[in-house]
N, C-alpha and C positions, 0 to 999 in steps of 0.2 A: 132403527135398531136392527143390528145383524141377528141372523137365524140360532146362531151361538149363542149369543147373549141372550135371547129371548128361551133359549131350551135349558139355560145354565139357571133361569129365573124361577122357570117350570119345575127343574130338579130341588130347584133350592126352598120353594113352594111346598114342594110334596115333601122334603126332607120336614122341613119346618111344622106340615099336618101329620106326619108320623110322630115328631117328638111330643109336641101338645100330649096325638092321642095317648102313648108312651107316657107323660106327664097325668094324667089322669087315672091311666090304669097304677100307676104308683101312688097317688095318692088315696085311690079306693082301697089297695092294699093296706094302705099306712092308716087307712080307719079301720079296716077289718082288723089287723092287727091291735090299734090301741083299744078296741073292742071284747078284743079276746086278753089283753094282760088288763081290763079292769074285771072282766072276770076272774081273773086267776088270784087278781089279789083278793074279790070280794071272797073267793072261795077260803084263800089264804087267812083273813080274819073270822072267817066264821069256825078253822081249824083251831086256830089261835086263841079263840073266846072257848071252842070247847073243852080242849086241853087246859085251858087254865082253870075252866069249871070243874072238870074231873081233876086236876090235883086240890081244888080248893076242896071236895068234898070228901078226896081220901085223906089230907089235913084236917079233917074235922069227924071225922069219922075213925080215925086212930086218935085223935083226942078224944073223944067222947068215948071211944073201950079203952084209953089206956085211965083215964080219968074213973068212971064209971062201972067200970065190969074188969077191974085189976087184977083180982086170981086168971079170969078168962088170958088176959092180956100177956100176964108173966107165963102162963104155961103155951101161951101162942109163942112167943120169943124164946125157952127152954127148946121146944119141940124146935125151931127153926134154928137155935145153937146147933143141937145135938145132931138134926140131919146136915150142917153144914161139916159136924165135923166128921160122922161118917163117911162122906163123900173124900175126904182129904185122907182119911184114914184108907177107903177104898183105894184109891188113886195112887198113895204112897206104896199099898202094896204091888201094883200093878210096874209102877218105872225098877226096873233092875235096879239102881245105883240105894235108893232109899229102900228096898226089900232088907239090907240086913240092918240089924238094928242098935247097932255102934255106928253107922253113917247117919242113922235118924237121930241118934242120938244127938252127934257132934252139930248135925244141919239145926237140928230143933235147938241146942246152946247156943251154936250161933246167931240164928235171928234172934232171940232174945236179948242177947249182948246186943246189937244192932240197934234195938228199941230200946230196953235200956239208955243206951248213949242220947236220945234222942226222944223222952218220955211226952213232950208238947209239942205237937205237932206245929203250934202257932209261934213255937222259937226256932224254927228251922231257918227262915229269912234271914 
């Protein structure tokens, strides 16, 4: 065997124990990794159960006031109309174009016509 062939064997040796070691440290990665996404999902399902907990108990908890405590209930949803509509009433004054109130006028007939035309939301399709 020539001295070529025998250092081309050496190189190709060393190449070969670089890759393995290279092959190993990717695979220690690729466990770290699938280590860290089953955390992420266990985290993910225990977000997932608790959200669904707390809507199940704000579901049952505005049935139980709307069911059970009804004056409380209706004057909860008045008070929440009425600052809704302040808020819009605030805001309307505030955009120039809706300050005067022949444009509020015309804009407020309009969307009623709008709705109107289109009273069931679930006849739109």
């Amino acid at each position: 065997m020539s001295t070529a062939t025998a250092e081309q064997i050496r190189r190709l040796e060393s190449l070969e124990k670089r890759i393995i070691k290279e092959l190993k440290n990717v695979e220690s990665l690729e466990r770290k990794i699938s280590g860290e996404e089953q955390e992420i999902e266990e985290q993910e399902r225990k977000v997932s159960t608790s959200v669904q907990k707390l809507l199940h108990w704000r579901n049952e908890f505005v049935k139980n006031l709307s069911q059970q405590h009804r004056i409380f209930f209706n004057t909860l949803l008045t008070v929440g109309v009425i600052l809704i509509s302040r808020g819009v009433w605030e805001i309307s004054d505030k955009l120039p174009l809706l300050s005067s109130s022949g444009v509020s006028l015309v804009v407020g007939v309009g969307i009623l016509v709008i709705i109107n035309r289109y009273p069931n939301p679930a006849n739109l399709s």
